[in-house]
FITOR-39329 format. One line per 5 residues: their letters; for each residue y, x, z of N, C-alpha, C, O, CB. Coordinates in nm, 2 decimals, always signed. Glycine has a CB too. Example, Ala and Ser with C-alpha at 12.3 -4.5 7.8 and 13.67 -1.06 7.14 Angstrom:
! residues 2
AS> -0.57,+1.32,+0.78,-0.45,+1.23,+0.78,-0.33,+1.32,+0.78,-0.33,+1.42,+0.85,-0.45,+1.13,+0.90 | -0.22,+1.28,+0.71,-0.11,+1.37,+0.71,+0.00,+1.29,+0.79,+0.11,+1.34,+0.80,-0.06,+1.41,+0.57
! end
This chain:
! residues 140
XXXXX> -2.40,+2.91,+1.71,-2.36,+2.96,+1.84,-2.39,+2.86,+1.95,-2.41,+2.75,+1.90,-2.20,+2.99,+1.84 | -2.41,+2.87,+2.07,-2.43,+2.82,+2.19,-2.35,+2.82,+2.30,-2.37,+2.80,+2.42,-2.52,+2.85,+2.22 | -2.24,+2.88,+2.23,-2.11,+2.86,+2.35,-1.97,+2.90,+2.30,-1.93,+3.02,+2.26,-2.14,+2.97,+2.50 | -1.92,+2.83,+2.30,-1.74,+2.85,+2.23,-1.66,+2.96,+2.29,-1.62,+2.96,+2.41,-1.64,+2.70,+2.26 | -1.63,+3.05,+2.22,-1.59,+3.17,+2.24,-1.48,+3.19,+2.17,-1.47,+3.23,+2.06,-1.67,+3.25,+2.21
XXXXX> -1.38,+3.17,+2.25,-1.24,+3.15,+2.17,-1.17,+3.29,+2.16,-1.14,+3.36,+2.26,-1.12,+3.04,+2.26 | -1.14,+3.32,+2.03,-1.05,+3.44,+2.02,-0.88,+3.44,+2.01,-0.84,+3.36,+1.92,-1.10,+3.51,+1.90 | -0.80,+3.50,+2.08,-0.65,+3.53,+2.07,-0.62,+3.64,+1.97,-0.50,+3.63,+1.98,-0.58,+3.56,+2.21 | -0.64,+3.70,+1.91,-0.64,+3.79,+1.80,-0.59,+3.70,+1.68,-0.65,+3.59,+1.65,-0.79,+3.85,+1.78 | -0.50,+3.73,+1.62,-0.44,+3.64,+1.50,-0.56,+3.68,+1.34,-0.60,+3.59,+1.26,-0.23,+3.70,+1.48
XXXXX> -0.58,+3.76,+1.34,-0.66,+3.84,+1.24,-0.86,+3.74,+1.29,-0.93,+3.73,+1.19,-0.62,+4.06,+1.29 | -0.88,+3.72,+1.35,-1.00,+3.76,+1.41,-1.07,+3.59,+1.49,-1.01,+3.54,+1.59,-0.96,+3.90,+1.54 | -1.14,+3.55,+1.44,-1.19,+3.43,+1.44,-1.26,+3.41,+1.56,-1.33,+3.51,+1.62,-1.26,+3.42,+1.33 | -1.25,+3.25,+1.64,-1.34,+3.21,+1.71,-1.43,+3.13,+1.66,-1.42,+3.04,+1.58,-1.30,+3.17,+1.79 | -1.55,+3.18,+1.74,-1.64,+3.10,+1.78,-1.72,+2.99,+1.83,-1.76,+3.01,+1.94,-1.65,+3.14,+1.80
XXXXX> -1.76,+2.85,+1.78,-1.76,+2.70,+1.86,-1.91,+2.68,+1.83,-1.98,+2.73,+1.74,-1.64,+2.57,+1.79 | -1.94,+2.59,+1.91,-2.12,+2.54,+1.99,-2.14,+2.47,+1.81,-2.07,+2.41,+1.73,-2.13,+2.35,+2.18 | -2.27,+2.53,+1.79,-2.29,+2.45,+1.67,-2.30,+2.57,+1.56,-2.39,+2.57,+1.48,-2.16,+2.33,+1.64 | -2.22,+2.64,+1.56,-2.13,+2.71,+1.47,-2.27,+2.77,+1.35,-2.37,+2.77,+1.43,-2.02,+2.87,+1.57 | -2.30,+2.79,+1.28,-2.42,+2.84,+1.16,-2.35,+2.98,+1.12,-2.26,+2.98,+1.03,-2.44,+2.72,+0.98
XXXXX> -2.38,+3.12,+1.20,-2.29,+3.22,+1.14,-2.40,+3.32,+1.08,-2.51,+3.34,+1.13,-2.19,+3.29,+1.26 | -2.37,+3.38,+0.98,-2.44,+3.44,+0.91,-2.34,+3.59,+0.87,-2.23,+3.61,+0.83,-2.49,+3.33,+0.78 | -2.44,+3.67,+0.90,-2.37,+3.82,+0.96,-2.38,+3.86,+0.81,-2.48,+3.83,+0.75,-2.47,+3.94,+1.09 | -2.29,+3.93,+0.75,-2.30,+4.06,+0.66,-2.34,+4.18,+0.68,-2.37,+4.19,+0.80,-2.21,+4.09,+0.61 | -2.35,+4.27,+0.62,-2.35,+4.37,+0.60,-2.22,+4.49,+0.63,-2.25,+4.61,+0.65,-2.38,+4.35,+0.49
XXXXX> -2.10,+4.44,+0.64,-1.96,+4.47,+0.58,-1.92,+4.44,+0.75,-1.93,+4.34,+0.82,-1.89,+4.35,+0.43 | -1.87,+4.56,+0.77,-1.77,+4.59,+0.93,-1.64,+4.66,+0.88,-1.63,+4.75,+0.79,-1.85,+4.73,+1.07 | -1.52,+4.58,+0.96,-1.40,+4.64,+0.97,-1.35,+4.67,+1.08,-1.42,+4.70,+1.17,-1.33,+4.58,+0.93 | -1.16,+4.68,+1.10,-1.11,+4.67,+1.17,-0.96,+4.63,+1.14,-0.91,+4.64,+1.02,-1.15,+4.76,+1.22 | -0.90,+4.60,+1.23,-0.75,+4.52,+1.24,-0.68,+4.61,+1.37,-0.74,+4.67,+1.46,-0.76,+4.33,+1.28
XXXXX> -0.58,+4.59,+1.35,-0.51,+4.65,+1.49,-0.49,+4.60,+1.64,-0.47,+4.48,+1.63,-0.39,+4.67,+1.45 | -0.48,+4.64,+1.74,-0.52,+4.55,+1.84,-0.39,+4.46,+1.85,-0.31,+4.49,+1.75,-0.57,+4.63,+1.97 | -0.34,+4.36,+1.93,-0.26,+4.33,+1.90,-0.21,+4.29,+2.07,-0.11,+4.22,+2.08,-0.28,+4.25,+1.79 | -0.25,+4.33,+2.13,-0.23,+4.40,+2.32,-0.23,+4.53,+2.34,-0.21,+4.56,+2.46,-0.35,+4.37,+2.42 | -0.27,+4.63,+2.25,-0.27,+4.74,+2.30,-0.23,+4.87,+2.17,-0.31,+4.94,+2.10,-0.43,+4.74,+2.38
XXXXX> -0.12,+4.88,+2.15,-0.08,+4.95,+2.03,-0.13,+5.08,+2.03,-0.15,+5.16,+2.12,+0.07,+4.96,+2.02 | -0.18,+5.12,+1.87,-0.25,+5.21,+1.86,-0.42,+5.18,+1.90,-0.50,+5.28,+1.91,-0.18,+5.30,+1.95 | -0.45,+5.09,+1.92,-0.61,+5.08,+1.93,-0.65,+4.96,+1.85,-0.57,+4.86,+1.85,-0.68,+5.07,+2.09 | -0.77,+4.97,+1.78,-0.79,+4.88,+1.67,-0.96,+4.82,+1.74,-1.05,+4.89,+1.79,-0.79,+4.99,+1.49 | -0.96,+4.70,+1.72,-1.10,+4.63,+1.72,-1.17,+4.61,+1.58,-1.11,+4.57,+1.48,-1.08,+4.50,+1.78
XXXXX> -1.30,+4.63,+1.59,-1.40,+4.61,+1.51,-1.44,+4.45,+1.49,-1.44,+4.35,+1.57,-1.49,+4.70,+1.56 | -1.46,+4.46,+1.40,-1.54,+4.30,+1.34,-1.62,+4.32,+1.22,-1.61,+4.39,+1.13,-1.43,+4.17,+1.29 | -1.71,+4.22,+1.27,-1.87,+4.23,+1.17,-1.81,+4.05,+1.07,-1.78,+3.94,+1.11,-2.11,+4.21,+1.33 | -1.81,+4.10,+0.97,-1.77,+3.96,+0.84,-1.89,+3.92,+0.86,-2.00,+3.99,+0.86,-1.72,+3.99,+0.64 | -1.86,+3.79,+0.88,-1.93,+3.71,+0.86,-1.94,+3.57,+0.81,-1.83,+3.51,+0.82,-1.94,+3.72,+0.93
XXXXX> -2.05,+3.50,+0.76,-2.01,+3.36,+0.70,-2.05,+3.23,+0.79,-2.16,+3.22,+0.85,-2.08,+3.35,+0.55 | -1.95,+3.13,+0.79,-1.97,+2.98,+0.83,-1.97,+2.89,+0.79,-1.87,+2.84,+0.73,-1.92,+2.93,+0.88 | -2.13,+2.81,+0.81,-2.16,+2.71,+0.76,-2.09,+2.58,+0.80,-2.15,+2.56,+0.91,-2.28,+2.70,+0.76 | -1.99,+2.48,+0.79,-1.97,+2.37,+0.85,-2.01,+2.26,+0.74,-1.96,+2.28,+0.62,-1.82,+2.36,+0.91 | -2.09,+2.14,+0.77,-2.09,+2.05,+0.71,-2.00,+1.94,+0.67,-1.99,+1.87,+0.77,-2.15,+2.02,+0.74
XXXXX> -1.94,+1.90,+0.58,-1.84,+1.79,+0.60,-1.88,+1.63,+0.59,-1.97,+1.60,+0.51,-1.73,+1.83,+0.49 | -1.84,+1.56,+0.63,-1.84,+1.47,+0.62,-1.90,+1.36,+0.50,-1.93,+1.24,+0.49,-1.75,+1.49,+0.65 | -1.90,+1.45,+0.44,-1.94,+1.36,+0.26,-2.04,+1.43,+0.25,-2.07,+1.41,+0.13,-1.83,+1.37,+0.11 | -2.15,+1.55,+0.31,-2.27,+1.56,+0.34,-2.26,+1.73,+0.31,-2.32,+1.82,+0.36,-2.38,+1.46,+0.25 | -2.12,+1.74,+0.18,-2.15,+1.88,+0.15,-2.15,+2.01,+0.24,-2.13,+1.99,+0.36,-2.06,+1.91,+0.06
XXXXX> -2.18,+2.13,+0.20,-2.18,+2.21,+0.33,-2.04,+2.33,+0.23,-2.01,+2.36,+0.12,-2.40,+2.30,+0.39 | -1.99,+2.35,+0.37,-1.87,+2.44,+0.31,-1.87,+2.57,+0.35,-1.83,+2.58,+0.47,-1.73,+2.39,+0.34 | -1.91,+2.69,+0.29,-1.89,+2.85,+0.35,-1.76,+2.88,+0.40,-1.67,+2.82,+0.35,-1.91,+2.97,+0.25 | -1.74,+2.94,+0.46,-1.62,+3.00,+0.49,-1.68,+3.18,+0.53,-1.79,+3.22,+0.56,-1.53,+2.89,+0.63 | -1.53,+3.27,+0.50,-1.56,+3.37,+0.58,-1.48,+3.38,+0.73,-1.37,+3.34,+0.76,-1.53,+3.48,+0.50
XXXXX> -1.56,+3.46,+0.79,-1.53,+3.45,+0.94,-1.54,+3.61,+1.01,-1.64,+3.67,+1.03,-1.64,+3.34,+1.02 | -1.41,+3.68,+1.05,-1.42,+3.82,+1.11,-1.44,+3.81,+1.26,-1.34,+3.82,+1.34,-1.30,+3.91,+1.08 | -1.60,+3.79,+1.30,-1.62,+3.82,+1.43,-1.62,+3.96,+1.52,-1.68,+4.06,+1.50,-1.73,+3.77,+1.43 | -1.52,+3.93,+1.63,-1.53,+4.12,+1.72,-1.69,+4.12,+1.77,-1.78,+4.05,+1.80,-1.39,+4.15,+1.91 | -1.66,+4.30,+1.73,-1.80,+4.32,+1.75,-1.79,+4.28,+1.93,-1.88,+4.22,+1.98,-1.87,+4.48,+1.70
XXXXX> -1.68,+4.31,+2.00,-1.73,+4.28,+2.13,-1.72,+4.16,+2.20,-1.70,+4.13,+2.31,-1.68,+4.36,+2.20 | -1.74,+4.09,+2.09,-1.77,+3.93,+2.15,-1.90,+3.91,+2.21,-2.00,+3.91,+2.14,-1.77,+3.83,+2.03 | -1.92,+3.88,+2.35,-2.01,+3.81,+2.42,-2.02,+3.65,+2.38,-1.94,+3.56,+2.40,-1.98,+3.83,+2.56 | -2.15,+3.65,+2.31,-2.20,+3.52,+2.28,-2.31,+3.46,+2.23,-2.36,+3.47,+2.11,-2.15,+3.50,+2.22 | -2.36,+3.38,+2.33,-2.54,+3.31,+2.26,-2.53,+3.33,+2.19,-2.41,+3.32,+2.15,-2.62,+3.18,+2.26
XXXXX> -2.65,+3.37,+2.06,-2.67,+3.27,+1.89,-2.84,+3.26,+1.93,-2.93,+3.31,+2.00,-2.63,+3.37,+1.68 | -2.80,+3.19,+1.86,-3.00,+3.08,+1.82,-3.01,+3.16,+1.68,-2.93,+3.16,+1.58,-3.00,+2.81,+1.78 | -3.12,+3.22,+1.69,-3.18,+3.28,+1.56,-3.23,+3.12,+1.44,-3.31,+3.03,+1.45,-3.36,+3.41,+1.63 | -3.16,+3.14,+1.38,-3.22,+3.03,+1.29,-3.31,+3.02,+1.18,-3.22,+2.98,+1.12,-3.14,+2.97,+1.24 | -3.40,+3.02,+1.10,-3.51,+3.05,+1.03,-3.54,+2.94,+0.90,-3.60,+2.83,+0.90,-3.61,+3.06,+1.14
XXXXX> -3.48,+3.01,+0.80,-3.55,+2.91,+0.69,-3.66,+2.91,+0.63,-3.70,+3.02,+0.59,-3.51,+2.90,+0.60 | -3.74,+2.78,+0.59,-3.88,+2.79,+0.54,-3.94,+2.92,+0.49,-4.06,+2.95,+0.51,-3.91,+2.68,+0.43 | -3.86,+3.02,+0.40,-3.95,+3.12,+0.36,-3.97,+3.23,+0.43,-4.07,+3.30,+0.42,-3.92,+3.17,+0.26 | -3.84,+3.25,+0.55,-3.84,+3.33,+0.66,-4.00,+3.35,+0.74,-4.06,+3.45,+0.75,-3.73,+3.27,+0.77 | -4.06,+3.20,+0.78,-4.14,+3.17,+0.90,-4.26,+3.22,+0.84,-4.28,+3.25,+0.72,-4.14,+3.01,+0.95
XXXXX> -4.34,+3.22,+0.96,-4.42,+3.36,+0.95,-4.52,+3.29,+1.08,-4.47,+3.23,+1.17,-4.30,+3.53,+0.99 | -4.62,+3.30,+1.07,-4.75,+3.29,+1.13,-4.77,+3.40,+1.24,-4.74,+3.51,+1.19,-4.85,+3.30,+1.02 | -4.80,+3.40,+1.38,-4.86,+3.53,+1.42,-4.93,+3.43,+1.54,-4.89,+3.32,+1.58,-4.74,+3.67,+1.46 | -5.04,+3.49,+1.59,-5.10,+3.52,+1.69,-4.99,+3.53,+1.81,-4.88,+3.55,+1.79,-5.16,+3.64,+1.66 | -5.04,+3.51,+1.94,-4.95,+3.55,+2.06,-5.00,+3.72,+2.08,-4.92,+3.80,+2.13,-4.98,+3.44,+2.23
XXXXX> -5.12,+3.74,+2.04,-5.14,+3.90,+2.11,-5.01,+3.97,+1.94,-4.91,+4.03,+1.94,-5.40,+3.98,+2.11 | -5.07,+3.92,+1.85,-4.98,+3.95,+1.74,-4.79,+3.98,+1.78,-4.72,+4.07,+1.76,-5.01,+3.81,+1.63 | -4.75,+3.84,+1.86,-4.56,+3.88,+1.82,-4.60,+4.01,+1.97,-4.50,+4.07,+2.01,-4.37,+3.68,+1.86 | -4.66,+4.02,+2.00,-4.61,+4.13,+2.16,-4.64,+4.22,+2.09,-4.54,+4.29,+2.09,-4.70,+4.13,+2.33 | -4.75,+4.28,+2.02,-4.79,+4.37,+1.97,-4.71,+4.48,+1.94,-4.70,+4.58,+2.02,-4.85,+4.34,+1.90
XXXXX> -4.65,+4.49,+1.84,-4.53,+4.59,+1.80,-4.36,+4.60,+1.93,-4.25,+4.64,+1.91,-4.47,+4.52,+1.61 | -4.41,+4.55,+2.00,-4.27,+4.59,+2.10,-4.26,+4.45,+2.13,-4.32,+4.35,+2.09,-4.11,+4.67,+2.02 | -4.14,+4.46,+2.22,-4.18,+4.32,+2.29,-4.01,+4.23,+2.23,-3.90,+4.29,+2.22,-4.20,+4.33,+2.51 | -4.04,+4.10,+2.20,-3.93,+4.05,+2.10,-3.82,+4.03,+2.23,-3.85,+4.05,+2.34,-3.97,+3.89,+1.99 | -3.70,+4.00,+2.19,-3.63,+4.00,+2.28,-3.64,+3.83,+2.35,-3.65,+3.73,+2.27,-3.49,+4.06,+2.22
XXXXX> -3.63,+3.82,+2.46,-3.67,+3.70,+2.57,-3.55,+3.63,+2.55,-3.47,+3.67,+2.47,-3.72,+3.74,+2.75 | -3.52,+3.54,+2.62,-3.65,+3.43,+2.59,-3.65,+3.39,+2.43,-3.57,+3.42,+2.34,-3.62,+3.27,+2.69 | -3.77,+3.31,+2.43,-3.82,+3.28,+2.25,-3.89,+3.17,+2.23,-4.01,+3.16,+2.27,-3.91,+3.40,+2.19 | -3.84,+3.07,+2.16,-3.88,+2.95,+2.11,-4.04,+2.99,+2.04,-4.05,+3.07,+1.94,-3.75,+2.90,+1.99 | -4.13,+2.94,+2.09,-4.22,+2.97,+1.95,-4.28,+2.84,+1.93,-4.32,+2.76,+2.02,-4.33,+3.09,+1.97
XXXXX> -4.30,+2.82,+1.78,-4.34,+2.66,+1.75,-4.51,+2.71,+1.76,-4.54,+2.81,+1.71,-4.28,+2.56,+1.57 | -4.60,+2.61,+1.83,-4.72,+2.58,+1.81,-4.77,+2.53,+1.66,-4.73,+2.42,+1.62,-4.75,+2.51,+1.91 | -4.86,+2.62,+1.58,-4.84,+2.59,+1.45,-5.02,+2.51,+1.45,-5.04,+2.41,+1.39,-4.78,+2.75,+1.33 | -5.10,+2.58,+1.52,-5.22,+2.52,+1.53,-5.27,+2.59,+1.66,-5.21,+2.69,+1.71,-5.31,+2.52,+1.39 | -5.39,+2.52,+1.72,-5.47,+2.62,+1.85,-5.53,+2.75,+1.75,-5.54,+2.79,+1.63,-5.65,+2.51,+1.94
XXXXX> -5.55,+2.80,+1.89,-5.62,+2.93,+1.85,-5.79,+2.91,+1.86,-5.82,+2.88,+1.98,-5.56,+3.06,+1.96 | -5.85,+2.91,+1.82,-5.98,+2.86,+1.85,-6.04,+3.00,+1.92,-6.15,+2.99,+1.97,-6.08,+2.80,+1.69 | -5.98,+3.13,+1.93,-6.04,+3.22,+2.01,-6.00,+3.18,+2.16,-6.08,+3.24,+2.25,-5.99,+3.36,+1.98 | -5.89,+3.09,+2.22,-5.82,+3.04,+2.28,-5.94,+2.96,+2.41,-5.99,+2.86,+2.36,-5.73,+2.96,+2.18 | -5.96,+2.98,+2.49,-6.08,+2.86,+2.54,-6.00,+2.76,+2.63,-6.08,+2.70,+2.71,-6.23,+2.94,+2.64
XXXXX> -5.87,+2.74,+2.65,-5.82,+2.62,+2.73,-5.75,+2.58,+2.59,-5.69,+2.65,+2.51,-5.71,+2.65,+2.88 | -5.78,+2.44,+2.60,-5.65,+2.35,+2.53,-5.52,+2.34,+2.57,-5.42,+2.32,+2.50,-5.67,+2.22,+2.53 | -5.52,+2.35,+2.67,-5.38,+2.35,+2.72,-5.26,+2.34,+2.63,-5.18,+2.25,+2.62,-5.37,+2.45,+2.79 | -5.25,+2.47,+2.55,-5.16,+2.48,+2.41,-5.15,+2.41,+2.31,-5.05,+2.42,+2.24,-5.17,+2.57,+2.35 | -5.26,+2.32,+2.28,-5.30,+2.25,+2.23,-5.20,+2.11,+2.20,-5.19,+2.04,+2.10,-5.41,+2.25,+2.28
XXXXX> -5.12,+2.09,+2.34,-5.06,+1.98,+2.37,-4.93,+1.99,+2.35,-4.85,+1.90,+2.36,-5.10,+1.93,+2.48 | -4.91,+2.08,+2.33,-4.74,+2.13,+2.34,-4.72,+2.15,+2.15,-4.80,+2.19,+2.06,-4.72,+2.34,+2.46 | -4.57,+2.10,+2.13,-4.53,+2.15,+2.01,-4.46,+2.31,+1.99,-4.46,+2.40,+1.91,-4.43,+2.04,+1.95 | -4.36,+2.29,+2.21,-4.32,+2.43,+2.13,-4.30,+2.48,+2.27,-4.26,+2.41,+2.35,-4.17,+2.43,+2.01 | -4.32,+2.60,+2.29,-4.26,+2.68,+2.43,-4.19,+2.79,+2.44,-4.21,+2.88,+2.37,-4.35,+2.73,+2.51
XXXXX> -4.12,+2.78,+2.52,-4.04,+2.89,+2.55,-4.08,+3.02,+2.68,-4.10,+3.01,+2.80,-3.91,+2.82,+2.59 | -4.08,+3.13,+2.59,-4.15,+3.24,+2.68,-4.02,+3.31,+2.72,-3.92,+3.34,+2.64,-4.28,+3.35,+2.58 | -4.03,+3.34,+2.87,-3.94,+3.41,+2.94,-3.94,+3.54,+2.97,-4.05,+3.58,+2.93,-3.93,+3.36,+3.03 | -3.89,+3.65,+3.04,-3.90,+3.74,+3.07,-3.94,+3.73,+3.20,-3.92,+3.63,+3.28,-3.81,+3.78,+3.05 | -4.04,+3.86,+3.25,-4.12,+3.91,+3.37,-4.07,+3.99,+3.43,-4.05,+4.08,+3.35,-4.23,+3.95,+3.37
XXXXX> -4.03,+4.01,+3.55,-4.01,+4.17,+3.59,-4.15,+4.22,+3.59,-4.25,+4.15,+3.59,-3.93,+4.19,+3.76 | -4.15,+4.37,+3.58,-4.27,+4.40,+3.61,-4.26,+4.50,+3.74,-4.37,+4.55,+3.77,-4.33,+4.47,+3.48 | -4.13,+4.53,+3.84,-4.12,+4.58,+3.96,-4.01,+4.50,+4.00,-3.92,+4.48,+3.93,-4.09,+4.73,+3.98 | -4.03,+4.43,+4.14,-3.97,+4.38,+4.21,-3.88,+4.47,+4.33,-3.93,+4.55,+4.41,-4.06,+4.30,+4.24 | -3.72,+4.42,+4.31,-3.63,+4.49,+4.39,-3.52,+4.44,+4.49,-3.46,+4.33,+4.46,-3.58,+4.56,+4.30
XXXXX> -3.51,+4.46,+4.52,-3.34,+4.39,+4.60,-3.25,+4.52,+4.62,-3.27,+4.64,+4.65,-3.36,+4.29,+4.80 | -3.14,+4.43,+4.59,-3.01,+4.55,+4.53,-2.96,+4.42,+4.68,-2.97,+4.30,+4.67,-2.90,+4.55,+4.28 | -2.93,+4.52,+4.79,-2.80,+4.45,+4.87,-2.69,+4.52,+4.96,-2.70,+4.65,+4.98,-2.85,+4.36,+4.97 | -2.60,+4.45,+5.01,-2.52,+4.56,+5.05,-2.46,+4.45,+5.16,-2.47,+4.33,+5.17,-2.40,+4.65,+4.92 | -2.39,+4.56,+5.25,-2.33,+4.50,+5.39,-2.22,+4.52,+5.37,-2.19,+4.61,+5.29,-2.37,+4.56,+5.53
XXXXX> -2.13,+4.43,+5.45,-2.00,+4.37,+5.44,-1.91,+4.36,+5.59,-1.91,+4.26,+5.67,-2.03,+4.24,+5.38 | -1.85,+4.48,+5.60,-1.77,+4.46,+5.75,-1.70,+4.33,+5.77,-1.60,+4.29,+5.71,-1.65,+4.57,+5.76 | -1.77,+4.27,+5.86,-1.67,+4.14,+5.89,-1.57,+4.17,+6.02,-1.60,+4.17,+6.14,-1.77,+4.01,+5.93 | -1.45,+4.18,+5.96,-1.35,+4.19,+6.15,-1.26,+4.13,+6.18,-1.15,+4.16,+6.23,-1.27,+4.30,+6.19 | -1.32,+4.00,+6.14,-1.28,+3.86,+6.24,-1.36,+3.77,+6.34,-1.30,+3.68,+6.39,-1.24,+3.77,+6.17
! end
């Protein structure tokens, strides 16, 4: 996670910077516990914390689904995957912004430029430019 997201729900776990959460498969629900008669959803999930003596300890963790909160996609060696830049745009566009490690140049590539970098982060474009504004009676 990338930002501590504290839950008041007694049933229903928060979220802290650091956090290694690894989603299941497996959604529930609990009862709300502000609003009787309505129940919140949570996606089980597991947490990695390392301890102190090096080991790493799972835990389970019931995140609400309507939790607002960064995560960093994290990727283990068999996950990673090679592509081209025309390659990751190709099938739809990944969601922005996105770490991508320079793994070698592209020799179809004719600036080095990329060449020098280990890793960049690609952002989002508008592709139509707008302004949303609005006026404000002032009567003083």
């Amino acid at each position: 996670a990338m930002k501590t997201v504290p839950v008041s729900h007694p049933d229903l776990d928060s979220v802290f910077v650091g956090d290694v959460i690894t989603p299941t498969d497996k959604k529930g629900r609990v009862a709300c516990n502000t609003q009787p008669g309505k129940q919140v959803e949570y996606l089980l999930c597991t947490r990695e914390q390392e301890k102190e003596n090096g080991q790493v300890q799972v835990d389970p963790v019931r995140v609400p689904l309507s939790m607002v909160c960064p995560f960093e996609e994290v990727l283990d060696k068999s996950q990673r995957r090679e592509f081209t830049m025309r390659q990751l745009f190709r099938n739809g566009r990944p969601e922005l912004p996105i770490q991508v490690a320079l793994v070698r140049g592209d020799p179809n590539f004719p600036d080095k430029t990329l060449a020098y970098m280990s890793t960049m982060t690609i952002e989002g474009m508008y592709d139509e430019i707008y302004v949303v504004a609005s006026e404000y009676d002032n009567e003083s």
